[in-house]
Steps between C-alpha positions, in 0.01 A plus 500: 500500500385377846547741797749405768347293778418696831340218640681437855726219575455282808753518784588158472615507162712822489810360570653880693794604419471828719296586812524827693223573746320821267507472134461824299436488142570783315768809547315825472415770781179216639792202518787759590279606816329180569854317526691750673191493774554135536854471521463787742287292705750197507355291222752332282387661156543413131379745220438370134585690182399401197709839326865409569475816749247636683323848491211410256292745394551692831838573405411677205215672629479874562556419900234711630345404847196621615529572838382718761262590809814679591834432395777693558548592155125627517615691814777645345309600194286719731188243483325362804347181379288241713403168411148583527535708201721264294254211577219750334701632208610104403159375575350725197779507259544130493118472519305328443526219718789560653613187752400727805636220792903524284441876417428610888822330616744621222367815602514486876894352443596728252734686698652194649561331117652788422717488776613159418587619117716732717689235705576341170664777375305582232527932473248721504578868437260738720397716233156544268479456130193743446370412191240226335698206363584148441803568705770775525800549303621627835685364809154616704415258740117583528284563184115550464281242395133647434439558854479912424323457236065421448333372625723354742582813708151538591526106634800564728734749574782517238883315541685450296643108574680360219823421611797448273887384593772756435542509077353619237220347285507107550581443850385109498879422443656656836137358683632180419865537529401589895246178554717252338857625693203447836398179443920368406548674856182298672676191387238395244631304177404563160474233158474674182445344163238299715162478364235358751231306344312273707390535871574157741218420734533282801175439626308766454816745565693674246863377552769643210484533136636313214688703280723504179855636479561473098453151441568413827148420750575620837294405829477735812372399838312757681454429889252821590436672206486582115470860440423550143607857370526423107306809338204517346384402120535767282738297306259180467257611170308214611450598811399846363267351307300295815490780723674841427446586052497828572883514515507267184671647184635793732887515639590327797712700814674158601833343471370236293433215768174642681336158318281345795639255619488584827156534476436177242727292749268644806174433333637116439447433886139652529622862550222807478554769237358837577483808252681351205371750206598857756843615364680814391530681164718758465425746231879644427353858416745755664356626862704784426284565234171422555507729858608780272241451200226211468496181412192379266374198339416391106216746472692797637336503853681510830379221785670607800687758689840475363696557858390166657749200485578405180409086542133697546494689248663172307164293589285767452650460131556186396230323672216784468565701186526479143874515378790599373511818818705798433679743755419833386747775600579820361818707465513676875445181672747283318748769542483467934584123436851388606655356229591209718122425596448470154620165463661541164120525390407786263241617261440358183173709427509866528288790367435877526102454563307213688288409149837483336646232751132316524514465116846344551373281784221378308262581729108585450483847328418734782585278772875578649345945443172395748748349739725790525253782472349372795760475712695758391132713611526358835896496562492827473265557821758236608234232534399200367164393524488167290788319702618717782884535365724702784516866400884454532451335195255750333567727207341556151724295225592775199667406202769332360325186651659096517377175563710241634418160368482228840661201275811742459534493890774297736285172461451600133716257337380220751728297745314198358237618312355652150543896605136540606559850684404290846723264695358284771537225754223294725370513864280238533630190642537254775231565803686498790488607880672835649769245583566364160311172557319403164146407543346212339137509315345432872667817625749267729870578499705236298754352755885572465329775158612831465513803245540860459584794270313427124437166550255564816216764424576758717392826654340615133113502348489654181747813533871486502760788640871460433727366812168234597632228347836553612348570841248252550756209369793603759235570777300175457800298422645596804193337679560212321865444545411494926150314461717279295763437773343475817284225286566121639594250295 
C-alpha cells in the first residue's frame, strides 16, 4: 500500500476553509501550552485533533513534572534547591549530549513554569513521597527521581524535583483537565476528528495545513504561524525501523497516534531532524523492589545500583545487558512493601535458598549464589563497592527469596505492544530554536514553522527522567505559542 502523501500543497491551490492567525496541531500538554500562550497573547487560535478529544498521550501519562531550582513545593518539603544544581543534575542524567542552550533555560525558568502550572490551577500538594519509584500511589506532590542516589549526588547537591498534581498514580488526566479548561478560557478553538496531513507554503512561508475530517479534506489558513505539537513516532514501525529499532518488537507508552506526522509533514518542506534514534525504554521491574533487593540480568549478574531512576536502570537493561532481568527480593524486604506500591504485581518464582530460585530462573549454575554472596558480604558493612547503592538501601537478603519477572509489570501486557517487560516512546525529532522555530538543513528558521513537545528534539541526549517530556513540551510550547503570535503575516 502507498504511504499517505506529506508532500506540501501550494497556497494557491488550497482553497481555505478556515484561517485563524496561530495554528496548533495537536492537543497534548506541547499544543495545550503552546495555544493557551497564543491566545493569551491576542492571537486568534485554532487547535487540531485528530482523536475526537484532546489529551493524547499526556492525558494518560503518570503527570509528573520535573521542576525545580526552588519551588515552593521544594521549600515546603524542607529542600533548598538552585538552578545551578538542577542544571548539573539534568546535564548528567540525560547525558550524554544533552541540548545544553534548551537545558540552561528550562532550568533558569523552572520556578517561573511552575508558577504558571499554578495559575492554571493545576494542584500540587506540598508534601514528599520518599521513596524510589515510577511514581507514587500517593497524593505527594514531590517525589525523588535519582537525584539522591550515585553517582549523581556527588554531581550536585540532592532535590528532589519531580512534581506531580494532587492524585494518586496517573496524574496525566487532571494535568490535562487544567490546560485544556485554560486554553477554552484564552479563547482558543479546538477541531477534533481533524487529521492534518499536508503543510501549505506560500512562498517560502509555511501558511496552514491541509487536513482530513473522515472523508471530508479540510484547508486551514495560517497568517503567523503553524505550531506543530503531534507526538513523536513510536507508533510508526517504519519509522522505527529508519531511525529508532531499538524500541521495535517492544510495547509502546502512547495513545496510539504518536505516528510522525508531524515530523514526516515537517521534513516535506526541507525541515532538519536532530537525534531521531535517542528515546526512552522503560523496563516495568518494580522500583519498589529492586531498591529493596537487586535487579540482575540473564547470567545472574547485577549492572547497576538498584536506587537510581528506574528509566536508568531500564537502559542499562535493555540496551546493555543480556535478558530476560529478574528483581531479586527476599522475604523481609517484600514484607516493608505497601501493598498498594505493588501494582497488583506479585511473585511467580519463589524459593527457600538462592540455588533453588536460580535453578527455577534458569540461570547459569552458580551465577544468581556469586551475586548474592557478594553483596550480601558487603551490605553487611553497609557498603557497596561494585555500584555504590545508598546504605538506606543496604542489608544482606536471607531466605525465602523471589524474583519478580519485568514482563509481569504495569506495561507487562503492553498498551500496544507484544508484553516485552519494556514500554517506550521517542525523543528525537524536529530541530528547532528555544522559540519553537524549526530549522531547515542550512540551520535557518523555516518562516511562519513551529514545533514543540515530541515532535521537536528537546532538552534530552541519551538519558531520560520522568516529568522531561511533559516539561520540556509545555515549556517549549509555550515559546512557541508567543514566537508564533507576535510572527507577521
Amino acid at each position: 500500500m502507498a504511504k499517505p502523501s506529506v508532500e506540501p500543497v501550494d497556497a494557491a491551490e488550497a482553497d481555505f476553509d478556515h484561517e485563524c492567525d496561530v495554528l496548533v496541531v495537536g492537543f497534548g500538554a506541547a499544543g495545550a501550552a503552546a495555544a493557551y500562550e497564543a491566545a493569551a497573547a491576542g492571537a486568534d487560535v485554532l487547535v487540531l485533533e485528530r482523536s475526537s478529544g484532546p489529551g493524547g498521550t499526556s492525558a494518560q501519562s503518570g503527570g509528573e513534572l520535573y521542576l525545580g531550582g526552588g519551588t515552593r513545593v521544594q521549600k515546603a518539603c524542607g529542600f533548598d534547591d538552585t538552578p545551578d544544581d538542577m542544571f548539573a543534575f539534568l546535564k548528567a542524567a540525560l547525558g550524554p549530549h544533552a541540548n545544553e542552550e534548551k537545558l540552561r533555560l528550562y532550568c533558569d525558568e523552572s520556578v517561573e513554569h511552575f508558577e504558571w502550572f499554578r495559575a492554571r490551577g493545576v494542584p500540587f500538594k506540598e508534601s514528599l513521597f520518599d521513596a524510589p519509584g515510577w511514581m507514587p500511589y500517593t497524593e505527594d506532590g514531590l517525589m525523588w527521581l535519582g537525584e539522591n542516589a550515585w553517582p549523581y549526588n556527588t554531581i550536585a547537591r540532592p532535590a528532589p524535583r519531580g512534581h506531580r498534581p494532587e492524585t494518586p498514580m496517573f496524574a496525566g488526566g487532571i494535568l490535562m483537565d487544567k490546560l485544556i479548561a485554560a486554553v477554552a478560557e484564552a479563547g482558543a478553538a479546538a477541531h477534533p476528528d481533524t487529521y492534518a496531513a499536508n503543510l501549505v507554503v506560500d512562498g517560502g512561508r509555511v501558511a496552514g495545513v491541509v487536513a482530513r475530517r473522515f472523508s471530508e479534506r479540510v484547508a486551514y489558513r495560517a497568517r503567523r504561524g503553524v505550531i506543530l505539537t503531534s507526538g513523536g513516532f513510536v507508533d510508526n514501525e517504519e519509522m522505527l525501523a529508519d531511525h529508532a529499532p531499538v524500541l521495535l518488537g517492544h510495547d509502546k507508552v502512547s495513545d496510539g497516534t504518536s505516528d510522525g506526522s508531524g515530523i514526516r509533514m515537517a521534513t516535506a518542506v526541507g525541515a532538519a531532524t536532530r537525534r531521531m534514534a535517542t528515546v526512552e525504554i522503560a523496563l516495568t521491574a518494580n522500583p519498589a523492589v529492586i531498591c529493596r533487593g537487586m535487579l540482575v540480568d540473564g547470567l545472574g549478574r547485577r549492572f547497576i545500583n538498584e536506587d537510581v531512576y528506574p528509566g536508568l536502570f531500564s537502559h542499562r537493561a535493555v540496551q546493555h545487558q543480556p535478558g530476560p532481568y529478574w528483581a531479586i527480593i527476599d522475604e523481609a524486604g517484600y514484607d516493608e512493601i505497601a501493598e498498594a506500591d505493588m501494582w497488583g504485581v506479585h511473585p511467580k518464582h519463589a524459593a527457600e535458598t538462592i540455588a533453588e530460585l536460580e535453578e527455577s530462573l534458569g540461570l547459569p549454575p552458580g551465577s544468581l549464589e556469586a551475586t548474592v554472596e557478594t553483596y550480601n558480604r558487603y551490605a553487611e558493612r553497609g557498603e557497596d563497592p561494585y555500584f555504590h547503592k545508598d546504605a538506606r538501601w543496604l542489608r544482606p537478603l536471607k531466605g525465602p527469596f523471589a524474583a519478580i519477572d519485568p514482563r509481569d509489570g504495569f506495561f507487562g501486557a503492553g498498551r500496544h505492544g507484544a508484553g516485552t517487560g519494556a514500554g517506550g516512546f521517542t525523543l528525537g525529532g524536529l530541530d528547532t530554536t528555544v522559540d519553537g522555530e524549526v530549522r531547515n538543513n542550512s540551520g535557518e528558521p523555516i518562516p511562519g514553522l513551529y514545533a514543540a513537545g515530541r515532535t521537536a528534539s528537546g532538552i534530552h541526549g541519551e538519558g531520560y527522567i520522568s516529568g522531561t517530556s511533559l516539561g520540556d513540551g509545555t515549556f517549549f510550547g509555550r515559546r512557541a505559542g508567543r514566537a508564533a503570535a507576535a510572527s507577521s503575516d
